[in-house]
N, C-alpha and C positions, 0 to 999 in steps of 0.2 A: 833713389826709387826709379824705376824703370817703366815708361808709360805705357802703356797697351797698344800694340799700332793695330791700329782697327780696319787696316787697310783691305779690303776681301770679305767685311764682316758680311753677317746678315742685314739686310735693311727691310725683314719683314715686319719686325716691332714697329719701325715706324710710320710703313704706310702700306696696308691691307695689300694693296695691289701691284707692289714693289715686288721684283725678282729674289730670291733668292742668293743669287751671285750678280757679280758685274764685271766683266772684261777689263772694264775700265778704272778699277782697283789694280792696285800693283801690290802684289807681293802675297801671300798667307797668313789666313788668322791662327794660332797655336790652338791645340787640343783644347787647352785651358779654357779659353776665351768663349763666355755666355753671357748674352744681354743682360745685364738684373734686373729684375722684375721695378727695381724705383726707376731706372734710367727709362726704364718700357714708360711709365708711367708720366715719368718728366719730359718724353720727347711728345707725346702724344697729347700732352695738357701743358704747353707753355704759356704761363701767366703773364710772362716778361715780356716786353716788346722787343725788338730784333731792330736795332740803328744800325745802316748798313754805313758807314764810312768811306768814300772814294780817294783814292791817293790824291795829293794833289797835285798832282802833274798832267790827269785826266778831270774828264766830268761827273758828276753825279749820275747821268744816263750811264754810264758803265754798270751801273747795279741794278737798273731799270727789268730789265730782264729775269734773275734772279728773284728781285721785292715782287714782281707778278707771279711768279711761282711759289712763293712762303705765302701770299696773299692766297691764291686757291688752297693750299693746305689749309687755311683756317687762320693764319699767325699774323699778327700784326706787327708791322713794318713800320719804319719810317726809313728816309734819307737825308743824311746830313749833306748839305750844302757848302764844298771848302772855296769856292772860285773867288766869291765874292773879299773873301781874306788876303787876297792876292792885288787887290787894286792901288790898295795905299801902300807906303811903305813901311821897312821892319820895324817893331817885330814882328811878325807875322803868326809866328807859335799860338798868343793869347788870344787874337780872334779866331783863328781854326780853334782850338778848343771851345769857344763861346758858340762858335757854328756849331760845331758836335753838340752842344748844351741845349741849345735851342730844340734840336730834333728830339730831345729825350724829356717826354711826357711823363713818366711815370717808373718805374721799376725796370729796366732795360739790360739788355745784352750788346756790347759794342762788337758790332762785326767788322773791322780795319783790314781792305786790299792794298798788298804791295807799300807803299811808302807814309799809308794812314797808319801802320802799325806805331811806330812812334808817336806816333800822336795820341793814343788812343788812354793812356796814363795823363795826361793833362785834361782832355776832354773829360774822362772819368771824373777828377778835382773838381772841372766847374760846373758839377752838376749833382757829384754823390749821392746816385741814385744808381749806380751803375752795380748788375750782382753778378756780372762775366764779362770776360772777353773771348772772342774767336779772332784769330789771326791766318789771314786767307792770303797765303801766296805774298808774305810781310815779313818785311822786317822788323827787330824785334826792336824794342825801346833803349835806347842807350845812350843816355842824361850825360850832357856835359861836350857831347858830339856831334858833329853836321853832317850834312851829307855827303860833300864834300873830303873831309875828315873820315870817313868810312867806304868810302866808295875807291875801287881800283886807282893809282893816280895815274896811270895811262887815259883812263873814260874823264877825270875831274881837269885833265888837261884840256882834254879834247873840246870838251864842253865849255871850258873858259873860253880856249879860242873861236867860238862861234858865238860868242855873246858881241850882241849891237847896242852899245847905251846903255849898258846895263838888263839888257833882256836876252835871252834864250828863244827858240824861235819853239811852237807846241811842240809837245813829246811825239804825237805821233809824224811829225815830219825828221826825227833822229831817223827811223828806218826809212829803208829805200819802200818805194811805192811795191814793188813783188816780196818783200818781206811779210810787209802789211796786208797785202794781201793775201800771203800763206796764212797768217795768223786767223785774218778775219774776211773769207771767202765770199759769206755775202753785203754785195754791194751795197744796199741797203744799210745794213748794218756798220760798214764800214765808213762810209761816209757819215752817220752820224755822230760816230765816234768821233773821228776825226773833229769834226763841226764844234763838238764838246771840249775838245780839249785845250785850254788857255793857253796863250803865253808867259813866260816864267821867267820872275827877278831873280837873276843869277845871287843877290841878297838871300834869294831862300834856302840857295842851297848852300849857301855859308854859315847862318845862323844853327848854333848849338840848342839843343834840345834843356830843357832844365831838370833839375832835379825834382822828384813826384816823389816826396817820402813815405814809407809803408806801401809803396808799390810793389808785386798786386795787391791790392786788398780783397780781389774776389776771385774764385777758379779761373783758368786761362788753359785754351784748350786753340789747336794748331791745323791747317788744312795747308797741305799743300798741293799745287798744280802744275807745278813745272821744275826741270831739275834745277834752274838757276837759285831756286830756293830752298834746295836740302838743306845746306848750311845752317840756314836758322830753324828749319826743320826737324834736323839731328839736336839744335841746342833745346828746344823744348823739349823732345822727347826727353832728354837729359835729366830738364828741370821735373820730370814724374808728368805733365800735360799729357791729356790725351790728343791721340793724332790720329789723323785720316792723310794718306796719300792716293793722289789720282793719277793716271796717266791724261795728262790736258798738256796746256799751257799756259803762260801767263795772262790772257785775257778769257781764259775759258767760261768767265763767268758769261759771259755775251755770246758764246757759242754752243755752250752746255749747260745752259741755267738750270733744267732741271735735275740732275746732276749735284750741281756746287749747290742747290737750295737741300736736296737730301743731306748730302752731308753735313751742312751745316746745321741742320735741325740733329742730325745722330749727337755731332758731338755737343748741342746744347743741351740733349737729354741726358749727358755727363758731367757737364758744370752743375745743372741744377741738383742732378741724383749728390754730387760731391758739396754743394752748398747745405 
């Protein structure tokens, strides 16, 4: 089955004062392609709460932005919390998931950026309450593998060799200070990022993911923002998931929240219309 790439679609179904189109859509919707009237229904009336997930390589303030924009919509949010999983040593997998657990009160959509996307089938487990997932600029889950173990072995070299004691120094000091700055322009904003982001036991990125049997157990639906992440991008299209592609990048959530919070309300209006 072939997913719908919804990328260009309308986003008047879901918010009265939305445009039409978006520049910042890549690509064309097909002739075919009309909202249904359940999706109109489900984006506009989310009963589920929206757990936003942060990779953990960064902070929970990377979504901060984003959870203030689903929050004037009307939708309720939470934020899961992974820093604190990082203090003690491995495994490290069972307390992010227990983190994820905690944030989910009641009926829930896991929204996992970038490197939470793995995570986001365990977290599910310890809380079974979970009726979607959205995968934002993520990698997909893949039990049995590290990061390490999946990542370029030019980058997993690189990265061993800059480990002190066993630690990694924050993610955002991997880029140079004007990379970081292309990405995230204002100062402001950049320096909190930064501030947010941990340092990391080279342990983490050694540890394999486990096996989550009956995964998915609920609709699973794909955003991507940047090209570095077509790859898993193209594999959910694959799996029949519906998709959104934007032209951003990999931190757009903190540059274009309102933006990455539309889409991700569209294609929650298609988990739930598919649940």
């Amino acid at each position: 089955m072939t997913a719908p790439v919804l990328a260009g679609s309308p986003r008047t179904w879901i918010r009265a004062t939305a445009s039409a189109s978006d520049p910042r859509r890549e690509g064309r919707v097909s002739a075919a392609y009309r909202p249904h009237p359940r999706w109109c229904e489900a984006a506009l009336v989310v009963t589920s709460s929206l757990v936003l997930v942060h990779s953990p390589l960064v902070g929970r303030d990377s979504w901060e932005a984003v959870a203030a924009s689903l929050s004037r919509h009307g939708q309720r949010v939470a934020l899961a919390d992974l820093t604190k999983a990082l203090v003690s040593g491995p495994p490290y997998w069972p307390r992010q998931a227990e983190a994820i657990a905690v944030a989910v009160s009641g009926p829930a959509i896991l929204v996992g950026h970038s490197r939470a996307g793995p995570l986001l089938p365990v977290g599910a487990r310890a809380t079974r309450r979970v009726q979607g997932y959205v995968f934002v600029d993520a990698r997909l889950p893949q039990p049995g593998a590290s990061w390490f173990a999946t990542a370029p072995s030019e980058l997993a070299e690189q990265l061993r060799s800059r480990g002190r004691d066993g630690w990694l120094p924050p993610w955002a000091d991997w880029w140079g200070q004007d990379e970081l700055a292309r990405l995230l322009p204002d100062p402001v904003v950049r320096a909190r990022f930064v501030a947010g982001c941990p340092r990391l036991p080279i342990a983490l990125f050694e540890e394999a993911f486990p096996e989550v049997p009956g995964w998915p157990d609920a609709p699973c639906a794909y955003l991507r923002l940047s090209e570095e992440y077509r790859e898993p991008c193209d594999e959910a299209r694959r799996l029949g998931w519906p998709v959104i592609e934007l032209t951003s990048h990999h931190l757009g959530l903190l540059t274009d929240p309102e933006t990455v919070a539309d889409a991700i309300l569209e294609l929650v209006g298609h988990l739930l219309a598919r649940g």
